[in-house]
GUSEVO-999270 format. One line per field, with one value per residue (C-alpha): residue in one letter; x, y, z. Coordinates in steps of 0.5 Angstrom, whole numbers. Example, Ala and Ser with C-alpha at 12.3 -4.5 7.8 and 13.67 -1.06 7.14 Angstrom:
residues 2
rest	[a/s] .
east	[25/27] .
north	[-9/-2] .
up	[16/14] .
This chain:
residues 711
rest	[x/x/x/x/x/x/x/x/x/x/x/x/x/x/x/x/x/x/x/x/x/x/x/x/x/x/x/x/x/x/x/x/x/x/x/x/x/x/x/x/x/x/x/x/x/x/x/x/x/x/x/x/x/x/x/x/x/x/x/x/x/x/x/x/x/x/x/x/x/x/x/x/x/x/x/x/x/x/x/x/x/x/x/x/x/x/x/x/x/x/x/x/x/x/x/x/x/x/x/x/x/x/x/x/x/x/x/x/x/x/x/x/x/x/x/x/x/x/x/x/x/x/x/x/x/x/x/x/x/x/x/x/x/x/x/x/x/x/x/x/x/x/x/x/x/x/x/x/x/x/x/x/x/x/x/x/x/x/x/x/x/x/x/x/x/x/x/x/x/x/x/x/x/x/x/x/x/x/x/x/x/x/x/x/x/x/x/x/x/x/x/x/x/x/x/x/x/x/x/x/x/x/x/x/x/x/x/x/x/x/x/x/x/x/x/x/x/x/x/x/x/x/x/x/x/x/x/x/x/x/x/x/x/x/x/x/x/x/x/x/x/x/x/x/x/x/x/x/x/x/x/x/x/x/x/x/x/x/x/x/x/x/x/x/x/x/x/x/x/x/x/x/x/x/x/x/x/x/x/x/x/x/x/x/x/x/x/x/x/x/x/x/x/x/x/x/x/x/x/x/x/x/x/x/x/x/x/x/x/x/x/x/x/x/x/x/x/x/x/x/x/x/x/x/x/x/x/x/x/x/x/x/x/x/x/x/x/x/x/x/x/x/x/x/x/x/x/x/x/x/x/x/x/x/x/x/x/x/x/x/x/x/x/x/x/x/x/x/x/x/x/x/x/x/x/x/x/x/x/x/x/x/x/x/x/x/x/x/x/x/x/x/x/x/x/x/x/x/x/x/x/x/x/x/x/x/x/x/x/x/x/x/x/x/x/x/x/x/x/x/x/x/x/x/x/x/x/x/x/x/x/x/x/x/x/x/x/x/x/x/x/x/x/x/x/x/x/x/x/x/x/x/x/x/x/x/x/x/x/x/x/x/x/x/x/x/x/x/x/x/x/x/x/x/x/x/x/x/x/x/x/x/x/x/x/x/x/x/x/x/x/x/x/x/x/x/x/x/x/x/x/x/x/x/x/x/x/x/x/x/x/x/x/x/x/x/x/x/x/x/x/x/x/x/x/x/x/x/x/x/x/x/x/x/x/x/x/x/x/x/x/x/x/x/x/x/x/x/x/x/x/x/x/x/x/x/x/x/x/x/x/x/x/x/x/x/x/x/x/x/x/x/x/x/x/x/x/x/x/x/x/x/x/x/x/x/x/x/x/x/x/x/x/x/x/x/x/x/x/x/x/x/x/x/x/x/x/x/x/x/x/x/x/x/x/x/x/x/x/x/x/x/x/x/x/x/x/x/x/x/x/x/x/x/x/x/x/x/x/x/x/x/x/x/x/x/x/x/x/x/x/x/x/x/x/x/x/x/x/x/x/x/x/x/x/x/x/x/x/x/x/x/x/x/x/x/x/x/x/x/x/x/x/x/x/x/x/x/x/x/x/x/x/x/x/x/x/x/x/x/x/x/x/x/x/x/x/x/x/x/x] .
east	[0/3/6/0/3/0/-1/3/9/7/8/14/18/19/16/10/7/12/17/14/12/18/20/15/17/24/21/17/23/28/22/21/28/29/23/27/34/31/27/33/37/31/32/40/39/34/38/45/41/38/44/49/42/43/51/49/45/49/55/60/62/56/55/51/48/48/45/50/47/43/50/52/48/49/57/56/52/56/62/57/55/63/65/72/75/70/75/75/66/65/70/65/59/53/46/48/55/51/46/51/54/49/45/47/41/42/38/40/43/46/44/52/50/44/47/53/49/44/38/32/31/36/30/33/39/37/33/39/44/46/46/51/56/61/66/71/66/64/71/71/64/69/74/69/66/73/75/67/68/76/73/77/71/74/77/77/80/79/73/67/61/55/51/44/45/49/55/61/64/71/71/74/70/71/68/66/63/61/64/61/64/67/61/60/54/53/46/49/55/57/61/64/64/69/68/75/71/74/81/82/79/85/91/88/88/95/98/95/99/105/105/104/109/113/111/114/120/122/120/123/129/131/136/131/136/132/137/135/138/146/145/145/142/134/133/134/131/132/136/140/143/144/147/152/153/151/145/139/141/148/147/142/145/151/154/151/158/160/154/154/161/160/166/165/168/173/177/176/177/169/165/160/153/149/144/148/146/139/137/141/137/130/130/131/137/140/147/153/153/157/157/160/157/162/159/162/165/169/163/163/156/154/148/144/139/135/134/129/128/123/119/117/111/113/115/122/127/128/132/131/130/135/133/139/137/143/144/150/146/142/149/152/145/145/153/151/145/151/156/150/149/156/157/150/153/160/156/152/158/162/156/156/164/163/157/162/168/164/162/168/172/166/169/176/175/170/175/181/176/175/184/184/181/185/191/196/195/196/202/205/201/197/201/201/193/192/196/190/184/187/187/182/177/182/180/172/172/175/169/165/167/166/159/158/160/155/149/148/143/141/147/147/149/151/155/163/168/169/176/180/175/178/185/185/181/186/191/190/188/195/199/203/203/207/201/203/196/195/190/187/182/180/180/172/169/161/160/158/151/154/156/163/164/161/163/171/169/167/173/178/174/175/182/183/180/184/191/189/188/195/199/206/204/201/198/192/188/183/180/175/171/163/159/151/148/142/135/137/145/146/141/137/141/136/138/142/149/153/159/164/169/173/178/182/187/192/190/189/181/175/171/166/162/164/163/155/155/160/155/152/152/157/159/167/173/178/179/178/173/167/163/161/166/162/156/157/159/153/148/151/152/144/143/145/141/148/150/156/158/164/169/173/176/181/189/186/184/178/175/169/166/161/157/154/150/152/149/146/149/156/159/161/168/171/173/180/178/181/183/178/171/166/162/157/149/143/138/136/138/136/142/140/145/146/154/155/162/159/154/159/164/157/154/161/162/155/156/162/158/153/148/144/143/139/142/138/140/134/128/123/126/127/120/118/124/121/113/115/120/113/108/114/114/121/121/127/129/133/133/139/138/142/139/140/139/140/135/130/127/131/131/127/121/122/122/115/113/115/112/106/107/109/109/114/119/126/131/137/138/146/149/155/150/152/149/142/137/133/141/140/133/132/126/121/121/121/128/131/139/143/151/154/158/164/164/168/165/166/161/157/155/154/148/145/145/142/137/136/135/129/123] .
north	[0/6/12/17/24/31/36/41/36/37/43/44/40/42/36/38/31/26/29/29/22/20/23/20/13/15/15/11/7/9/9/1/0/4/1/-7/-4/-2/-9/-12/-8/-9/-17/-17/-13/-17/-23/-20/-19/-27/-28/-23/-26/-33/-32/-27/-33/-38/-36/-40/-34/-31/-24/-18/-12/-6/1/5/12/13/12/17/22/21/21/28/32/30/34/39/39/41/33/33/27/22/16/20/21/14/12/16/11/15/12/15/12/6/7/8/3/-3/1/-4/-3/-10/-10/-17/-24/-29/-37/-38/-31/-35/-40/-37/-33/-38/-34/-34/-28/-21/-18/-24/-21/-14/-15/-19/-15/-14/-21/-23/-18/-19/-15/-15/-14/-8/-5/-8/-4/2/1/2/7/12/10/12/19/19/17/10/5/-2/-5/-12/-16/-22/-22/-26/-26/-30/-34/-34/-42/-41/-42/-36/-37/-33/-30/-26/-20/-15/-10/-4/0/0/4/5/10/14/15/11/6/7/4/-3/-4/-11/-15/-21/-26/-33/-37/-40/-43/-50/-47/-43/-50/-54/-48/-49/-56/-57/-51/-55/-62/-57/-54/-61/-64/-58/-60/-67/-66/-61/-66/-73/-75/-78/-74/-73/-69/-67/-68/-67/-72/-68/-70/-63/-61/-58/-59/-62/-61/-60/-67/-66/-59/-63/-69/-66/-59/-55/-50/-51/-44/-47/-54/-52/-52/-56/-63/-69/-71/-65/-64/-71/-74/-82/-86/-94/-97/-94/-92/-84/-85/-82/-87/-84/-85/-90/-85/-84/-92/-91/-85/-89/-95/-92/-96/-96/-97/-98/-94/-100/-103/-101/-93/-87/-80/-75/-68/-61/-61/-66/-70/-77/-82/-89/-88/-93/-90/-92/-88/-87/-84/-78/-78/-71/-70/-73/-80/-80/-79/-73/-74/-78/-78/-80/-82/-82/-85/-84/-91/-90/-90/-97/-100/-99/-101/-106/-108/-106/-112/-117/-116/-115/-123/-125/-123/-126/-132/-131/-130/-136/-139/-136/-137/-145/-146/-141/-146/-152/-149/-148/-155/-158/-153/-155/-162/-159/-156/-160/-166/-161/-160/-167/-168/-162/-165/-171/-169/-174/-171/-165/-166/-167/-163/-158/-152/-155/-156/-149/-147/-150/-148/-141/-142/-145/-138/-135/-138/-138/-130/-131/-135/-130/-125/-129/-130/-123/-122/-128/-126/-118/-121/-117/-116/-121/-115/-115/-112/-111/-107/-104/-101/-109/-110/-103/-104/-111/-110/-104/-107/-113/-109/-104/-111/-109/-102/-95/-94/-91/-91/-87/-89/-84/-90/-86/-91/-89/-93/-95/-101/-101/-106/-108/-115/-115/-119/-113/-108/-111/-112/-104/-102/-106/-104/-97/-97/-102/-94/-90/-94/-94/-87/-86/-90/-87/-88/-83/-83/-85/-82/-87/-84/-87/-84/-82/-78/-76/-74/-70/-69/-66/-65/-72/-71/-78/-81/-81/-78/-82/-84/-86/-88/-84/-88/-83/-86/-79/-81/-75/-78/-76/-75/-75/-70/-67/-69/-77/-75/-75/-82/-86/-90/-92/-100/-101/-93/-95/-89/-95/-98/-106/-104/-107/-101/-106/-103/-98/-100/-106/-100/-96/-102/-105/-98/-97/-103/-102/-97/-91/-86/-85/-78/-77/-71/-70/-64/-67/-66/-66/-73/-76/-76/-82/-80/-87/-86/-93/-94/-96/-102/-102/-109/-109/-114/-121/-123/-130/-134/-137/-144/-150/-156/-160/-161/-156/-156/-162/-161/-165/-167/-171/-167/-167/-166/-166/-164/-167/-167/-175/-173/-166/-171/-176/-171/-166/-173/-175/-167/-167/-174/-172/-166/-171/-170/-176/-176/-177/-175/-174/-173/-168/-165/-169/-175/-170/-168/-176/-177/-172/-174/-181/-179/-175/-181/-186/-181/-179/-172/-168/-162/-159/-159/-157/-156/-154/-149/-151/-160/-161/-164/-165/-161/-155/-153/-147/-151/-157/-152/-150/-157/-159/-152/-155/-162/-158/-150/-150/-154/-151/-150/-147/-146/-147/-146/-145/-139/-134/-128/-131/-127/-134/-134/-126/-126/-133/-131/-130/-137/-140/-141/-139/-139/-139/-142/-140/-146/-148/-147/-148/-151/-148/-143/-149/-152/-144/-143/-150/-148/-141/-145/-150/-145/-141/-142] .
up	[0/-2/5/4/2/5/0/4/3/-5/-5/-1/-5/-13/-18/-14/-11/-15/-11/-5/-5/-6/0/4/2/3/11/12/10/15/20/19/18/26/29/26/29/36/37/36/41/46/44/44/51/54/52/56/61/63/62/66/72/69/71/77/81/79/79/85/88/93/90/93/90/94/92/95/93/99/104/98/99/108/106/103/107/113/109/108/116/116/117/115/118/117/121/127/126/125/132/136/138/136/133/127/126/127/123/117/118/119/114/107/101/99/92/90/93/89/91/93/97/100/102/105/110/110/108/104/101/101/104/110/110/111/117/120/119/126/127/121/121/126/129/124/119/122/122/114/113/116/112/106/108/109/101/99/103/99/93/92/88/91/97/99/106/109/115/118/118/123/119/120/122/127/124/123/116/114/108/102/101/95/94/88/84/77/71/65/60/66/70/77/77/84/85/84/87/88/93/92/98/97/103/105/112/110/108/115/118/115/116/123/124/120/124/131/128/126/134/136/131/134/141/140/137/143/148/145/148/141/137/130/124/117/111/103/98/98/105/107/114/113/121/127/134/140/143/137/138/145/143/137/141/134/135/130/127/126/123/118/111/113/111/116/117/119/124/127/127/129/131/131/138/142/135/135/127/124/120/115/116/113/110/102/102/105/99/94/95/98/103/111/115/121/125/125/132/137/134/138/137/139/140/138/145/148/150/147/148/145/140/136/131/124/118/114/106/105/98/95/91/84/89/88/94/96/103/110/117/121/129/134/141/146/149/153/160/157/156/163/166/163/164/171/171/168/173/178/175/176/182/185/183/185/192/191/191/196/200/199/200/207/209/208/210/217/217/216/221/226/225/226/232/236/234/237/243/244/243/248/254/254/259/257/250/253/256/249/245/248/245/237/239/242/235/231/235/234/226/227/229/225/219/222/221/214/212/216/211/205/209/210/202/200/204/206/211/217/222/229/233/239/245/242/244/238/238/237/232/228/229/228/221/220/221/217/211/211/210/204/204/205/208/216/220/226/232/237/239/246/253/255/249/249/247/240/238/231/228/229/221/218/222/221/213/214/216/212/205/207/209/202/198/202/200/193/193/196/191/194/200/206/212/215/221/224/230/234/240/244/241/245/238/240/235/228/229/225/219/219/226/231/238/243/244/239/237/232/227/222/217/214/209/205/197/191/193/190/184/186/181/183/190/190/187/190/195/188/187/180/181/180/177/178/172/174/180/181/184/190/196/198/196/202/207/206/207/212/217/214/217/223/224/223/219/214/211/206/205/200/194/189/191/199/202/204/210/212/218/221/227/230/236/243/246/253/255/257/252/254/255/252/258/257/256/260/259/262/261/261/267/267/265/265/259/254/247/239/236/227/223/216/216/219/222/226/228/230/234/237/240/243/246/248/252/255/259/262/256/254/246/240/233/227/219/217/221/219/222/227/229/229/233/238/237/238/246/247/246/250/255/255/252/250/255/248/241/237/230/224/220/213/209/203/201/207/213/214/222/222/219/223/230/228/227/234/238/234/238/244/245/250/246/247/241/239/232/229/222/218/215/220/217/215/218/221/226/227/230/232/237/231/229/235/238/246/243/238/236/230/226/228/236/241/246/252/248/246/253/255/250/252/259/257/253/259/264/261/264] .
């Protein structure tokens, strides 16, 4: 259909209507071709904006749209109010301040926005502003308003945010206004939020597992050094720095070698790591045996350890761990527990030769006894005889010190004059030396309450200390005398009366370092010493109820001060035997030993002072023995049993199986094992007396008529 043409337009243009037609299709062309161009635009624009709403609400990343014109126009007219420094306004708590900034016209959020602050809607979020914003958040939102108020468009931090489900995410923000051909879009500001809640959740727990890897590292007592493949330090801890005397900072970048210096035994000479075998080979290894590591200083100790390949991300060795474990303490414990075997077995042995040897000496002396009541022998020989019983006790103190050695049992104290004990012990331990001793052993001496084998093995084991600390010779001072010890003057030493034995030599003296530890058991300086001397003297003044003290500095002697406690009784005096028999007695006694020549010998000395005996081989023979002379009607007045049977019924046991039988049973109990503690406290299992092997026997018939005469 042809454009319509108004005849004013025909008559304007010259040709009249021809022309004016022409013009109007021209247009109406243009009008149709613009009214197509503009619906094309609309469409393009509508299909840009789904789109940028399709990204916008799909996008990962939560994205709010905020309409910063209003908080635009407050930032202006409070410079216009004469505001010039807006920080110092917002640090001023108002309504105001407060409003501006939890104020956010929030026009839009995303699905990721949603999500993320656990909302509905963004109408949500406006409502609950103050809940979601943290105190960091507000500093954030502070922050953003001072670069609006200086016109900055972008600022962005990390913060926190509360979530509307309880939960409080951290998060990435960045915010910005818009730019378009110059000009500010200011009614949809955008502010991007990336929550990195599971990425500071991880960087957390790994910081945590690397302050407890810290932790452990500083506390283990294992030296741990981090090498990469040229076996280069990366790290080592604090057990390391110890053991090798490089500090951290100074080992770091440095050659293993040259950090951890390994010796093999007790040649100096270094021996490289294992660690260049274990990288090559991908596999763990173990330091050589029997491996010194010798630190920077002078200190050297004994070392095992282990060494494991460290991979990197692509699989392939990129270094090792090396573990050192100082065992040089472990070695000596467990050398300490070998020689600790040894020398049980040794006292084992010492013990059973002791025991015999008191046997047969017993035999030896009651034989001597019988000899020695013979006036015709007498005659003849009573000077030899009289040789031989001395021996005889002399070798019985010999065993007594083997015993004393064997056992360490509880001491059989009893009231001795201990000044003879003293020089004798001393005297006989200088046998041999450049030693000169000087005694000040006062007159008034207490008796002591000791047993005088220890006591005499005491002395002698520290006057031996003080000759080998005096290899050139010197002079030993033993003083002995009274000493009242009130409450508190002697540290551990119960007040009373004491007696005070100092042993002071002019040796080479001990290092402090040494001094604190030479009561240890095993604690030896001297090269073939086993660390037993001292340790013996220790034990056997504690169990006697004293106290020991020690002085000493290098190049100026050493003093040991003893103190042990003064008997009430006076002590016995050994009456001088005669040389005929004893005193007669009366009684039937029940003699069990089982060495067949002791009761051969025992039953005839008995006999010979008027006793009538039965002897037996083992206790539960014993015990018949006795049931039946009950039953008959002719009961034993004494029993007298050895302490030890091999094989059978020993006397302890037998003792209480007859005070079964009959409560006032009388016995006395003997044993070569004079330092067993049945011997020391005899009372508690039932014996009245008790006779140390070998006896003479004037003190055999005293004990019988002691134990006869109880009621």
């Amino acid at each position: 259909m042809p454009f319509p043409c108004h005849p004013s337009l025909a008559a304007t243009f010259p040709g009249g209507f021809v022309g004016a037609a022409v013009l109007t299709a021209v247009l109406g062309s243009a009008a149709v071709w613009w009214v197509l161009v503009c619906r094309k635009r609309t469409r393009a624009l509508r299909a840009s904006e789904r789109r940028y709403r399709e990204l916008f609400l799909h996008s990962p990343v939560a994205i709010l749209e905020i309409d910063t014109r209003e908080t635009l126009a407050t930032l202006r007219h409070l410079r216009a109010t004469g505001v010039t420094d807006l920080s110092a306004w917002l640090a001023t708590p108002s309504p105001a301040v407060t409003s501006l900034i939890q104020t956010v016209p929030i026009v839009e959020a995303n699905t990721a926005a949603l999500q993320l602050l656990g909302a509905k809607s963004a109408a949500e979020i406006r409502a609950n502003l103050a809940r979601i914003l943290t105190p960091a958040a507000v500093e954030l939102r502070r922050r953003a308003l001072i670069e609006l108020w200086q016109g900055q468009h972008v600022i962005e931090g990390e913060t926190s945010l509360n979530s509307l489900d309880g939960t409080t995410r951290h998060t990435f923000q960045r915010w910005w206004v818009p730019i378009d051909r110059g000009t500010p879009i200011y009614e949809r500001t955008q502010l991007a939020l990336v929550d990195l809640t599971d990425k500071r959740t991880a960087d957390a727990a790994l910081a945590a597992e690397r302050e407890r890897l810290q932790v452990t590292l500083r506390a283990m007592s294992e030296a741990v050094v981090t090498v990469d493949a040229a076996e280069t330090i990366l790290f080592l801890n604090e057990a390391a720095a110890t053991f090798t005397g490089w500090s951290a900072a100074e080992a770091m970048g440095r050659q293993l070698t040259e950090v951890c210096v390994l010796s093999s035994g007790a040649n100096p000479v270094p021996i490289p790591t294992p660690v260049a075998a274990a990288i090559a080979r991908d596999e763990p290894a173990e330091l050589p045996p029997n491996s010194y590591l010798h630190a920077r200083t002078d200190g050297v100790r004994q070392v095992e350890g282990s060494i494991a390949p460290v991979h990197g991300p692509d699989g392939r060795v990129a270094g090792a761990v090396l573990v050192i474990r100082d065992v040089t303490q472990r070695t000596r414990l467990e050398a300490d527990l070998l020689r600790a075997s040894k020398m049980e077995s040794i006292g084992v042995l010492a013990g059973g030769i002791a025991h015999d040897f008191n046997n047969l000496l017993s035999i030896v002396m009651g034989n001597l006894t019988l000899a020695m009541l013979d006036e015709r022998v007498m005659a003849t020989g009573g000077r030899w005889l009289r040789e031989a019983e001395r021996g005889t006790l002399r070798a019985k103190e010999l065993t007594q010190q083997l015993l004393t050695f064997a056992r360490g049992g509880e001491p059989v104290r009893s009231a001795i004059r201990l000044a003879g004990v003293v020089r004798e012990a001393a005297e006989f331990a200088l046998h041999g030396s450049s030693v000169r001793c000087e005694f000040d052993l006062a007159e008034d001496l207490r008796p002591a309450d000791a047993d005088r084998g220890q006591i005499g093995q005491v002395v002698q084991n520290l006057v031996i200390n003080a000759v080998q600390a005096m290899p050139g010779g010197g002079t030993l001072r033993v003083r002995l005398h009274n000493e009242a010890v009130a409450a508190g003057a002697v540290a551990r030493l119960a007040p009373g009366d004491y007696l005070r034995l100092e042993i002071a030599d002019t040796g080479t003296g001990i290092s402090p370092e040494h001094l604190a530890r030479i009561f240890e058991p095993f604690f030896t300086t001297k090269e073939h010493g086993t660390g037993l001397g001292l340790a013996t003297v220790y034990s056997v003044i504690q169990r006697h109820g004293g106290h020991i003290t020690v002085e000493s500095a290098p190049g100026r002697g050493t003093t040991f001060r003893l103190w042990l406690p003064a008997a009430r009784a006076v002590p016995d005096v050994a009456p001088v035997v005669p040389p005929t028999a004893p005193d007669q007695l009366r009684g039937r006694v029940l003699f069990m030993d089982d060495e067949e020549p002791l009761r051969v010998m025992t039953r005839e000395l008995l006999e010979r002072i008027g006793l009538e005996v039965v002897v037996t081989a083992d206790g539960g023979e014993a015990v018949r023995e006795y049931a039946i002379a009950r039953l008959s009607g002719r009961p034993f007045d004494l029993v007298v049993f050895d302490l030890t049977v091999a094989g059978g019924m020993g006397g302890a046991e037998a003792m209480r199986e007859i005070l079964k039988i009959h409560p006032e049973a009388k016995g006395i109990v003997s044993s070569g094992y004079s330092s067993d503690p049945v011997m020391a406290n005899f009372r508690a299992h039932g014996f009245l007396g008790s006779i140390p092997k070998p006896y003479r026997m004037a003190d055999f018939a005293r004990t019988i008529r002691a134990v006869l005469e109880t009621s």
